[in-house]
C-alpha positions in Angstrom: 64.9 100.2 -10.0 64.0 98.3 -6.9 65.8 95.4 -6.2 64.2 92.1 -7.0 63.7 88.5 -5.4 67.1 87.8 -6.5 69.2 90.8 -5.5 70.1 92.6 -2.0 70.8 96.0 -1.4 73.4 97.8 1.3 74.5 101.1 2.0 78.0 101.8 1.8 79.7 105.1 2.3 76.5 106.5 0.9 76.6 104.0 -2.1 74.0 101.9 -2.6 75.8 98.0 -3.3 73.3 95.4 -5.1 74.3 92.1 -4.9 72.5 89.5 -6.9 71.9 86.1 -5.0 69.7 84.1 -7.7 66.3 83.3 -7.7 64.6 83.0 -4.9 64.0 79.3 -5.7 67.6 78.3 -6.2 69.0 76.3 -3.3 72.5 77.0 -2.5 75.3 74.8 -3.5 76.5 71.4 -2.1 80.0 72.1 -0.6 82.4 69.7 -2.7 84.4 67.5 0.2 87.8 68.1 -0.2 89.6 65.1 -1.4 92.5 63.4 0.5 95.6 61.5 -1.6 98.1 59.4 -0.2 101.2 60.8 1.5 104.7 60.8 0.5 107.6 59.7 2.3 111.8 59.0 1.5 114.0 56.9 2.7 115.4 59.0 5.4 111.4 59.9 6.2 110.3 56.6 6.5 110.0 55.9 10.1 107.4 57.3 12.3 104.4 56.6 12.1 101.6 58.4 10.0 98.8 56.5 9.3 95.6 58.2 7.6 92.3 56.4 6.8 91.0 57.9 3.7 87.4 56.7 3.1 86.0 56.1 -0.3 82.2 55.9 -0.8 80.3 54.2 -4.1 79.1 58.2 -4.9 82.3 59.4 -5.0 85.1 56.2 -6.2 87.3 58.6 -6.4 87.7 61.0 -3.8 89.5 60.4 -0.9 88.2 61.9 2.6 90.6 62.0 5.5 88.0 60.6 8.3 90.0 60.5 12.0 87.2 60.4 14.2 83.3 59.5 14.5 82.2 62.9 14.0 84.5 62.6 10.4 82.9 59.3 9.7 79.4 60.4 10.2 79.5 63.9 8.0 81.5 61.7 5.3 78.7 59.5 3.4 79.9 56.4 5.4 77.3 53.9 5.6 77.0 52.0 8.3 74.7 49.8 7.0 76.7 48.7 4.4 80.0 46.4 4.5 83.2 47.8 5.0 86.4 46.8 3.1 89.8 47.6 4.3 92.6 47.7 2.2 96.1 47.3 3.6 99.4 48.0 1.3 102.7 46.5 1.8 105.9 47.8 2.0 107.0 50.7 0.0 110.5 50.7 -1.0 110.4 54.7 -2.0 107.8 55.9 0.1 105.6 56.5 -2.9 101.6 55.5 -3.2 100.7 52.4 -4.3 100.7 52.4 -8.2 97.5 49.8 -8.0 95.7 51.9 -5.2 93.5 54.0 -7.1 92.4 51.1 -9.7 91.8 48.7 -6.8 89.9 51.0 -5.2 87.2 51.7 -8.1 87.1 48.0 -9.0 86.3 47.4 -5.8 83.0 50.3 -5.4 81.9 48.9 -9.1 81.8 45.6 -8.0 79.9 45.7 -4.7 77.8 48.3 -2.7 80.3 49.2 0.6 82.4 51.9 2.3 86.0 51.0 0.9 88.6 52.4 3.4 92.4 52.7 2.7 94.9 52.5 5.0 97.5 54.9 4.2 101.0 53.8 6.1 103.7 55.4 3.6 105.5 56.8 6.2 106.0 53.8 8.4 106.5 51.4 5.5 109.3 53.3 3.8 112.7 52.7 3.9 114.7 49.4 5.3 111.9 46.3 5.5 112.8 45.3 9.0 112.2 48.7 10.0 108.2 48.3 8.5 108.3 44.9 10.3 108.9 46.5 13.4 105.8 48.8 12.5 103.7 46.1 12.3 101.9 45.9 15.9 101.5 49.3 16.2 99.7 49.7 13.2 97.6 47.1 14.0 96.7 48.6 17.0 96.1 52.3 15.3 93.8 50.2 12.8 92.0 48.3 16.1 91.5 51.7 17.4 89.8 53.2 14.4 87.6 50.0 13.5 86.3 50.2 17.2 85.0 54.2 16.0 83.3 52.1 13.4 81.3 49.6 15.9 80.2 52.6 17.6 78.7 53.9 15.1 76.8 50.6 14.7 78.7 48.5 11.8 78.9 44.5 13.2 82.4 42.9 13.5 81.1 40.3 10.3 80.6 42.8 8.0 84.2 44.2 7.9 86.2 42.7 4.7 90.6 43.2 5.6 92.0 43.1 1.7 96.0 43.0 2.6 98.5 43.0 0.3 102.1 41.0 1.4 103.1 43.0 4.5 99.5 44.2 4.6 98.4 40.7 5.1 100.2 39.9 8.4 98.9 43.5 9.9 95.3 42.2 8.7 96.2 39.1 10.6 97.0 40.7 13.7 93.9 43.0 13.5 91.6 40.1 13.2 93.7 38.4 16.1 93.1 41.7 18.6 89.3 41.5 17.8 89.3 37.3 18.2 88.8 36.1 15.1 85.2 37.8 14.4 85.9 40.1 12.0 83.6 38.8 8.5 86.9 38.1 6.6 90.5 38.8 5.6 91.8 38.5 2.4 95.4 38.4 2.3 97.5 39.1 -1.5 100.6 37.2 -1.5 101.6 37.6 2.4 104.9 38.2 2.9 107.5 35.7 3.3 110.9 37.2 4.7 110.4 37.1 8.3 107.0 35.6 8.6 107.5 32.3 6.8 108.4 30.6 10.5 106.7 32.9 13.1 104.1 31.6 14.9 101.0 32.3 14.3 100.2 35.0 16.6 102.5 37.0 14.6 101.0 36.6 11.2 98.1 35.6 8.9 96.2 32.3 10.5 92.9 31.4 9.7 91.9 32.3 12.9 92.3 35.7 12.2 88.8 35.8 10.9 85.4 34.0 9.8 87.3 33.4 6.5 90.5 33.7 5.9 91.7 33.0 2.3 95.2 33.7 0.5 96.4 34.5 -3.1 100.3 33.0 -3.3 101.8 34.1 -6.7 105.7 34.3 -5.2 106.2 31.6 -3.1 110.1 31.4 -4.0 110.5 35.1 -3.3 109.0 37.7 -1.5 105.6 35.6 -0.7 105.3 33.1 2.0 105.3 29.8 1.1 103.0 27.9 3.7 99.2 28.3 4.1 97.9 30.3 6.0 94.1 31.0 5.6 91.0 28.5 5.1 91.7 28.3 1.7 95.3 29.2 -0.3 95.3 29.6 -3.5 98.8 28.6 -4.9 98.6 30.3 -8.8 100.3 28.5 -11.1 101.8 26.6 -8.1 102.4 30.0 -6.4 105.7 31.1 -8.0 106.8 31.5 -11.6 103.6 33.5 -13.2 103.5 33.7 -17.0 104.3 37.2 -18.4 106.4 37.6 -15.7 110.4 38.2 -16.4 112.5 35.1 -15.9 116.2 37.3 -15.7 117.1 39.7 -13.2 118.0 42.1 -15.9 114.9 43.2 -16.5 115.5 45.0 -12.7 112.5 45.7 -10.5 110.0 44.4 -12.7 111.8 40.9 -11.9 111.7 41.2 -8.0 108.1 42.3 -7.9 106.1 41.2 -11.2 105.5 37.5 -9.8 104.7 39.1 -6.2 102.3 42.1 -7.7 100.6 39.6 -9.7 98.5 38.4 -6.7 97.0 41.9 -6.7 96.5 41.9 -10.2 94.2 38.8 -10.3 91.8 40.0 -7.7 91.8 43.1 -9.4 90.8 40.9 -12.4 88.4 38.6 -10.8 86.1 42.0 -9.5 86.0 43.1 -13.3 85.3 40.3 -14.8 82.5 37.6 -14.8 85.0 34.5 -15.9 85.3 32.3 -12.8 89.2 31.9 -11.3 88.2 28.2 -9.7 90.5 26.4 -7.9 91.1 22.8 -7.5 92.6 20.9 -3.6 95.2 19.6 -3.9 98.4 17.8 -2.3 101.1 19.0 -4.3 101.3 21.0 -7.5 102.7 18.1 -9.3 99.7 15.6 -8.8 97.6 18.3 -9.5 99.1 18.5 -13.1 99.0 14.9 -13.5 95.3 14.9 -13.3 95.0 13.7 -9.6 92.6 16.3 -7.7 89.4 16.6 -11.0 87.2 17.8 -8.1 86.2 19.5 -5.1 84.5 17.1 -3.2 87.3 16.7 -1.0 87.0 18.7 1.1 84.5 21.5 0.3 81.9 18.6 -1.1 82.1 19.8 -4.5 81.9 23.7 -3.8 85.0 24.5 -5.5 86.3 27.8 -4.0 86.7 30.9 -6.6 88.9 33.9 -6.1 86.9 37.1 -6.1 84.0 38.7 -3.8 81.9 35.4 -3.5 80.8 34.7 0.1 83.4 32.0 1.8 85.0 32.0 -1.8 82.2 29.9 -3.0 82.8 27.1 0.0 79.5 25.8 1.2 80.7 23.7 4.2 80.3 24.2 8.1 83.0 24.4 10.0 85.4 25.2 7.7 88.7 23.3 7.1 91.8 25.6 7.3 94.8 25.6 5.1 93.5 23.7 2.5 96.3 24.4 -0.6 94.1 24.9 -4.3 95.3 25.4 -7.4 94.6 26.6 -10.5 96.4 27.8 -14.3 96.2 31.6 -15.5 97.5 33.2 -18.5 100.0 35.8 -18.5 97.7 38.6 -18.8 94.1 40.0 -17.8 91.6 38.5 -17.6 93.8 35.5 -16.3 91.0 33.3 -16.4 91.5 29.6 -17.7 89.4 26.3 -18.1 90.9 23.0 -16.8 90.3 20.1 -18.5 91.2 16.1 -17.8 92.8 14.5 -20.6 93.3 10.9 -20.7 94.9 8.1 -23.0 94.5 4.8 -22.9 96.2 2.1 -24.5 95.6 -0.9 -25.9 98.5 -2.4 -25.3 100.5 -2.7 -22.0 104.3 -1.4 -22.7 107.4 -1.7 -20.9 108.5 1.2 -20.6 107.0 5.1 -19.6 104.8 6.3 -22.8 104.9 10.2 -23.0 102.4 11.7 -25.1 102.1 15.3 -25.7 99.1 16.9 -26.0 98.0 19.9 -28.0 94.3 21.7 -28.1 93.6 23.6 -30.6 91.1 26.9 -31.3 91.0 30.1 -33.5 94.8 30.0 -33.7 95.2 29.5 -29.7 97.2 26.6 -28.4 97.5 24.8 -25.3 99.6 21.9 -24.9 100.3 18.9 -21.7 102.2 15.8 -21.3 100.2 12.6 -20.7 102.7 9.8 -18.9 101.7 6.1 -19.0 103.7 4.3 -16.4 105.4 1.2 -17.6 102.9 -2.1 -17.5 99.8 0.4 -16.9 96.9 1.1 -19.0 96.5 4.6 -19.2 98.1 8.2 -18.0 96.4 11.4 -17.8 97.2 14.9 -17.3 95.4 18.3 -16.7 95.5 20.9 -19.6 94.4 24.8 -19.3 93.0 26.5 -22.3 92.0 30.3 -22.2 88.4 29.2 -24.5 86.0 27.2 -23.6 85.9 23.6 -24.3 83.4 23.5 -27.0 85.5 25.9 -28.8 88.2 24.0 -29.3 87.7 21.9 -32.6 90.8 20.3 -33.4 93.3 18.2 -30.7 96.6 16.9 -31.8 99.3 13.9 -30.4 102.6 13.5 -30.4 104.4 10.2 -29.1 107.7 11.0 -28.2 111.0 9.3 -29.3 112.8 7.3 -26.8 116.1 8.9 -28.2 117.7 6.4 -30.4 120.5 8.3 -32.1 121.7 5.1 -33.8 118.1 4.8 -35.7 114.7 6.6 -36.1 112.3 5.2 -33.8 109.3 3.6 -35.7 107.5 2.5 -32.6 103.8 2.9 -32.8 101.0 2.6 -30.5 97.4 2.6 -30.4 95.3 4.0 -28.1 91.6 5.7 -26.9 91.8 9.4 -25.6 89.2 11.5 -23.9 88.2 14.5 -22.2 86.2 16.4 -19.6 85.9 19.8 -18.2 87.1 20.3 -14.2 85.7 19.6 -12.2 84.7 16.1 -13.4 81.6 15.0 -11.0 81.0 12.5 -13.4 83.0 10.5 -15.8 79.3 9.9 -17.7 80.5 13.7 -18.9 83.8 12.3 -20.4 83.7 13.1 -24.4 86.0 10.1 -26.5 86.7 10.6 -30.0 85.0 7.8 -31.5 87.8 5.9 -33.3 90.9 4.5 -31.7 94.2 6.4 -32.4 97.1 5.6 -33.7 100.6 7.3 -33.1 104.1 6.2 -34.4 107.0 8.1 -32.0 108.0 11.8 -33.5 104.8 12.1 -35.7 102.2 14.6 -34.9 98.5 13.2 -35.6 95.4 15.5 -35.4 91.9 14.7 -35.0 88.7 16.5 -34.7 87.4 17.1 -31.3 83.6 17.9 -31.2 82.3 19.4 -27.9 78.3 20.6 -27.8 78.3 23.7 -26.2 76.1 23.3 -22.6 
């Protein structure tokens, strides 16, 4: 039988050999790229310098390719046309991959179109911290060096979008710094505090670094740095202290790095998730739970700025202002996202002394409480409270006046009062919803009222 259009023939040793190739109208088969992973290091490992770039492309979230040099780039799926994030890990205590890496990284190609890049520096980040420290500039030059292969190839300075995380920040920084300032943006994950809290700023995060320059501070007491150091920081929670987070050191690692990890976590969140993480400006944490700072018009003229993949963060205002603190609530777990509203009491009658009122909102079995202060001899205190619903699902609020402490006798004080409510930012105090009739509160008793909200 003579061969056919899908089968070759050879003579071997007088042996006729038929080997079958397919149809004649089968193309062959797309070589598979071979897929890159991070590296491992220990601690007695953990000092040169090793660095890989290992591109990921939307196509292929999660396959790794180990790209060195243009021709790698080119014969990779790298799209120059596209943007090009650049993700930075910290220091790694045990030389091991980040455990967020590969979720970050898929989050990232599901939420926008772009070449995602991550820079792989196990090997110089392991071991003793001062020793990554010292790593630092170099890195930052190895990572100059390879984003200059990129602008050969035709990618613009603007386009490229640093993600660092703590350590990873600062090396972001000093990228952006080496290329002055015109990189599109660096996005820095609770920079790192110990040893960079009172450098200048040539040797960390600035927002000069880049076109935009923003900051996530979760662990400001801790590991994270605790000044500003972008156009906009976002202190969480007031940066330090995140619900969910272990309060005891015997809970061991998880209570060194919970609060600083958390930073990652949230813009993990905010690319999965279409619930805004808004921030407020502020001048303290405190006045901004008292109710000070309702809106954003000061300074970003009412663009509040939004954690997340949003151009400038949301910030419509030329120049920018740099280190401008904001801040904003979360809950203790995913999606994080929490509504601020203004709460407000006012009395009817002046007192001499402090009135504390506690404040509780209720919906479907969720509670979220704040304390309302009225300064002696004023009219009326207010407060911010964060609730994980919206506003017009909450159908129930309740008071409590609190005791001045007599322990000789129950305290029957009462007061009367008006309380209302709006939803940050508050552009407009026409938006403020009142319950209709006045309410009355004797110390230690809880009251509840109705609170009717139309959904908008």
């Amino acid at each position: 039988m003579p061969p056919g259009p899908w089968e070759s023939c050879f003579w071997v040793g007088g042996l006729i050999l038929w080997l079958s190739v397919g149809s004649s109208g089968d193309a062959p088969p797309t070589p598979q790229p071979k897929c890159a992973d991070f590296q491992s290091a220990n601690l007695f490992e953990g000092t040169d310098l090793k660095v890989q770039f290992l591109l990921f492309v939307p196509s292929n979230p999660s396959c790794g390719q180990l790209v060195e040099g243009s021709s790698d780039l080119q014969n990779s799926g790298f799209n120059a046309t596209l943007g090009t994030k650049l993700i930075i890990h910290g220091f790694r205590v045990l030389g091991t991959k980040p455990s967020w890496i590969d979720t970050f990284i898929r989050t990232l190609l599901r939420a926008t179109n772009a070449n995602v890049i991550a820079v792989d520096w196990i090997y110089g980040s392991t071991g003793v911290y001062f020793s990554a420290v010292k790593n630092v500039i170099k890195l930052s030059l190895e990572i100059s060096l390879f984003l200059n292969k990129l602008l050969v190839l035709g990618v613009s300075e603007s386009s490229i979008h640093i993600i660092g995380v703590s350590l990873g920040a600062h090396v972001g920084g000093m990228v952006g710094q080496l290329f002055g300032g015109q990189l599109g943006q660096i996005t820095g994950l609770d920079p790192a505090g110990p040893e960079y809290t009172r450098a200048s700023v040539e040797e960390r995060l600035d927002a000069g670094d880049a076109l935009f320059v923003e900051a996530i501070h979760t662990d400001t007491d801790n590991l994270g740095i605790r000044i500003p150091v972008g156009h906009v920081d976002y202190f969480v929670n007031g940066g330090q202290d995140q619900p969910g987070c272990p309060t005891f050191f015997y809970a061991g690692y998880s209570y060194l790095i919970c609060d600083h990890m958390r930073a990652v976590h949230l813009y993990i969140s905010a690319l999965e998730n279409s619930c805004p993480l808004m921030a407020f400006p502020c001048a303290s944490y405190k006045a901004f739970l008292a109710g000070r700072c309702l809106d954003c018009f000061n300074p970003f003229l009412l663009s509040c700025p939004r954690i997340g993949l949003v151009e400038q963060g949301g910030v419509k205002i030329e120049p920018l202002p740099k280190e401008v603190k904001v801040y904003l609530l979360t809950t203790s777990s995913a999606p994080y996202c929490m509504h601020h509203s203004l709460v407000e009491f006012h009395l009817k009658e002046l007192r001499n002394k402090d009135t504390n009122i506690e404040v509780t909102f209720l919906s479907s079995n969720i509670t979220s409480s704040s304390k309302i202060t009225i300064p002696k001899q004023q009219r009326y205190g207010k407060g911010i409270i964060a609730h994980a619903t919206p506003q017009c699902q909450i159908n129930q609020v309740k008071f409590k006046f609190q005791s001045s402490n007599r322990v000789w006798k129950k305290d029957r004080t009462t007061i009367i009062g008006k309380f209302c409510t709006a939803l940050l930012p508050v552009n407009d105090r026409e938006k403020m919803v009142c319950l209709p009739e006045p309410v009355n509160l004797q110390a230690s008793v809880t009251v509840s009222c109705d609170l009717k909200i139309a959904c908008v």
